[in-house]
FIKOLKE-237617 format. One record per residue (C-alpha): residue number from 1; residue in three letters; y, z, x. Coordinates in steps of 0.25 Angstrom, whole numbers. Each point is the difference from the previous one (the first is absolute). Example, Ala and Ser with C-alpha at 12.3 -4.5 7.8 and 13.67 -1.06 7.14 Angstrom:
2
{resi = 1 | resn = ALA | v = -18 | w = 31 | u = 49}
{resi = 2 | resn = SER | v = 14 | w = -2 | u = 6}
// end
This chain:
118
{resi = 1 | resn = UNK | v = -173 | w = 285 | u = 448}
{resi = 2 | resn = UNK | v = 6 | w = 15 | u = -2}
{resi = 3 | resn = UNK | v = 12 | w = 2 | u = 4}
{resi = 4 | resn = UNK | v = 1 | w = 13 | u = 7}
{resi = 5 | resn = UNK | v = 14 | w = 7 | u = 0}
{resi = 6 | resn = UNK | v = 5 | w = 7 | u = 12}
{resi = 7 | resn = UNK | v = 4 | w = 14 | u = -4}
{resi = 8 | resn = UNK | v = 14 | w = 4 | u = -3}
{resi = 9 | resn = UNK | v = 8 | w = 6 | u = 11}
{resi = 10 | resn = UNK | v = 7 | w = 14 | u = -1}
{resi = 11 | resn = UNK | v = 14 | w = -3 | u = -3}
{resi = 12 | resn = UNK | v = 5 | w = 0 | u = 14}
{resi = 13 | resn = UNK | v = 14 | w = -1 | u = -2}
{resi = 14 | resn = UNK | v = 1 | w = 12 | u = -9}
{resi = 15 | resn = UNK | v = -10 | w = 10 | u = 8}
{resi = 16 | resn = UNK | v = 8 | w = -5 | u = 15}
{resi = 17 | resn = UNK | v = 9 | w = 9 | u = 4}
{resi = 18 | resn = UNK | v = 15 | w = -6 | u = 2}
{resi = 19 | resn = UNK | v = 3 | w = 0 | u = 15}
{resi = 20 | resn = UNK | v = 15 | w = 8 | u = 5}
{resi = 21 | resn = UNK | v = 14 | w = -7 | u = -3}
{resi = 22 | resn = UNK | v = 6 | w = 4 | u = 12}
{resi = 23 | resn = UNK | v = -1 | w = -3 | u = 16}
{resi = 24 | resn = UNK | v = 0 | w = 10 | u = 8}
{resi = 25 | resn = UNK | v = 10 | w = 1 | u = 13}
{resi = 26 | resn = UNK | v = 5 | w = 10 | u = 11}
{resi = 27 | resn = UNK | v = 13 | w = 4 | u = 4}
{resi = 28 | resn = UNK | v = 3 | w = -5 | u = 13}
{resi = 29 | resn = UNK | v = 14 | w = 3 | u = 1}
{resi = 30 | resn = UNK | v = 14 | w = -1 | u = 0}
{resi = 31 | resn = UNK | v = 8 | w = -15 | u = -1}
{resi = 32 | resn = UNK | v = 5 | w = 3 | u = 16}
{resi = 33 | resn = UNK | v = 9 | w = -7 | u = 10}
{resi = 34 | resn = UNK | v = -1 | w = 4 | u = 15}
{resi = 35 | resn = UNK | v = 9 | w = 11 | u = -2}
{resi = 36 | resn = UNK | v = 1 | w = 3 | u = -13}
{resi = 37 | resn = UNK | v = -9 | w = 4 | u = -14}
{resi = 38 | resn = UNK | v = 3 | w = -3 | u = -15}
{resi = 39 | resn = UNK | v = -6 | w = 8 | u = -6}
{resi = 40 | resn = UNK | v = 2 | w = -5 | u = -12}
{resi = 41 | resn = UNK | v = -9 | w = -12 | u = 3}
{resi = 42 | resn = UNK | v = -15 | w = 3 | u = 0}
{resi = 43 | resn = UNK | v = -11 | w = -9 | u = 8}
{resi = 44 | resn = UNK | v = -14 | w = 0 | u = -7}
{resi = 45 | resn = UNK | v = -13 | w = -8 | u = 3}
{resi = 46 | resn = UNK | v = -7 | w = -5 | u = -11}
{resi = 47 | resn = UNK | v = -15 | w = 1 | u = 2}
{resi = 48 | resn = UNK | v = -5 | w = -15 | u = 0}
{resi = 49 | resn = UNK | v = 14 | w = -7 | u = 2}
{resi = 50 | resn = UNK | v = 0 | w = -5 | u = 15}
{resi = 51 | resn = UNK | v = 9 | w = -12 | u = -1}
{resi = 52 | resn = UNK | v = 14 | w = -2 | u = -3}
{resi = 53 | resn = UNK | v = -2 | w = -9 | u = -12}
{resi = 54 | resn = UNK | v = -13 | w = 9 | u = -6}
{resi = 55 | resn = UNK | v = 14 | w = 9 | u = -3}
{resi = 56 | resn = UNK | v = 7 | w = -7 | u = -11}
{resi = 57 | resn = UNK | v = -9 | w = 5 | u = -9}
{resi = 58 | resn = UNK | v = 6 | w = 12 | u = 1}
{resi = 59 | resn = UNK | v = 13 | w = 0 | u = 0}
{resi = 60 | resn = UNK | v = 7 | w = 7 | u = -13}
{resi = 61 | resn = UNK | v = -12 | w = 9 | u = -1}
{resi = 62 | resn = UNK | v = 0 | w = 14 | u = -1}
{resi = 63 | resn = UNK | v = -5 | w = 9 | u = 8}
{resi = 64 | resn = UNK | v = -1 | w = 15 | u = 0}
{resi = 65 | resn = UNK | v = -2 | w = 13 | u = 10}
{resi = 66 | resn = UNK | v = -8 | w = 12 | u = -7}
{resi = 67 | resn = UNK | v = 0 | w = 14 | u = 5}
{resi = 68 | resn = UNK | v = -3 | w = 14 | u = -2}
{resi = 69 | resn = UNK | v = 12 | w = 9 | u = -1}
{resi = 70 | resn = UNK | v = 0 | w = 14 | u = 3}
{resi = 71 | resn = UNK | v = 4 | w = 4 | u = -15}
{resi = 72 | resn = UNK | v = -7 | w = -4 | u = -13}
{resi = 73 | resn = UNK | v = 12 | w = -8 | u = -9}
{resi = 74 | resn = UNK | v = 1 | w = -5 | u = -14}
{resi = 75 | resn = UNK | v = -4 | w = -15 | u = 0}
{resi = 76 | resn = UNK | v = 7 | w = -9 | u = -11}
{resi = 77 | resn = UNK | v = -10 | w = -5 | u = -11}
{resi = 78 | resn = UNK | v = -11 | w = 11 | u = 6}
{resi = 79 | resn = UNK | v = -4 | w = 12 | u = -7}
{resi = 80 | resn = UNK | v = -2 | w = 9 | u = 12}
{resi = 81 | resn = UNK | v = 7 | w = 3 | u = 12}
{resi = 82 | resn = UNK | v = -3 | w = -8 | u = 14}
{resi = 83 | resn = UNK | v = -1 | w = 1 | u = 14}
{resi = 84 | resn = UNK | v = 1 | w = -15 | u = 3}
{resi = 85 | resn = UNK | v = 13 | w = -7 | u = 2}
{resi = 86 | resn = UNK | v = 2 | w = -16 | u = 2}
{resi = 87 | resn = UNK | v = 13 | w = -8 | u = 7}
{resi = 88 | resn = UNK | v = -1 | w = -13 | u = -6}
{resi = 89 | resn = UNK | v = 4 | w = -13 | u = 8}
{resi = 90 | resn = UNK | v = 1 | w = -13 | u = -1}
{resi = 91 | resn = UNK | v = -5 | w = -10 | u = 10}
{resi = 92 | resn = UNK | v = 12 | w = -11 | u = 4}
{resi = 93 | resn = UNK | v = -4 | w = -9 | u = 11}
{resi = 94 | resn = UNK | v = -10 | w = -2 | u = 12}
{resi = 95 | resn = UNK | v = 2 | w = 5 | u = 14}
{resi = 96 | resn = UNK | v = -4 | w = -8 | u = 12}
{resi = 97 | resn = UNK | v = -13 | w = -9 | u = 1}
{resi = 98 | resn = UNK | v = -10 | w = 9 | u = -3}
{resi = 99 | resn = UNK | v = -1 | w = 3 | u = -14}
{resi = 100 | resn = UNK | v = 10 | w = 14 | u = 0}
{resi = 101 | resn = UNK | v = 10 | w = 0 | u = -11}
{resi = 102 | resn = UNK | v = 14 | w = 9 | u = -1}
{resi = 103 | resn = UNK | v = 2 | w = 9 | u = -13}
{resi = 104 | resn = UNK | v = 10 | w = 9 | u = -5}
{resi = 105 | resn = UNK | v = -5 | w = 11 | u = -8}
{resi = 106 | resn = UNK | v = 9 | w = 8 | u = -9}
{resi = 107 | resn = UNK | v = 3 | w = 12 | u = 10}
{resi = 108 | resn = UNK | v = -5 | w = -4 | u = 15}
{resi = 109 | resn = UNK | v = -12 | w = 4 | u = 2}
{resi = 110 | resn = UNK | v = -3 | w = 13 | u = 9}
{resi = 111 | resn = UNK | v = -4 | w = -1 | u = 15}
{resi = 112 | resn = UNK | v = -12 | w = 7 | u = -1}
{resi = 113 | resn = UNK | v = -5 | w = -12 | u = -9}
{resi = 114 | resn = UNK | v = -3 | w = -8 | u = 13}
{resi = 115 | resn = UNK | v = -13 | w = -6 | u = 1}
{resi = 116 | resn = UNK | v = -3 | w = 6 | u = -17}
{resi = 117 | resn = UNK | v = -6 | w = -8 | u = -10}
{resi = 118 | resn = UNK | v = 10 | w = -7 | u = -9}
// end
């Protein structure tokens, strides 16, 4: 009786690549009444989150809104000067049924941010 050994495997762990540590979402709008906006309120959806309870995940997560500014700045901890900018937020509790979620971010987030990636 030999015994045949099955060849060893590469190392799958160490050569697969690690997958992204973050969600994406869109910025559908303002926290509204009939009448009125607060703007300091921002309604995302989360991709993959269609239920109320899918949201608790989330909550107390940070999330954050990048763009491109006109003028190249110094960035803290960076050797060269940047374009892009970030508003940083947090998300603090679900909105309706269907998986949005309110966050406040830091300074409100601009109009034109509407329907962008967050």
């Amino acid at each position: 009786m030999a015994e045949t050994k099955a060849p060893a495997a590469p190392a799958a762990s160490a050569s697969k690549k690690a997958g992204r540590l973050y969600c994406k979402a869109v910025f559908t709008g303002y926290k509204r009444g009939l009448r009125n906006q607060h703007e300091n309120t921002a309604l995302l959806r989360i991709e993959g989150v269609n239920t109320k309870d899918e949201v608790d995940f989330y909550l107390g997560k940070r999330c954050a809104y990048v763009y491109k500014g006109k003028r190249k700045t110094a960035c803290p901890g960076h050797e060269k000067a940047s374009r892009l900018r970030v508003i940083w937020g947090k998300i603090t509790r679900s909105h309706g049924n269907s998986g949005s979620v309110r966050a406040k971010f830091r300074k409100n987030l601009p109009g034109a941010a509407m329907g962008k990636r967050i």
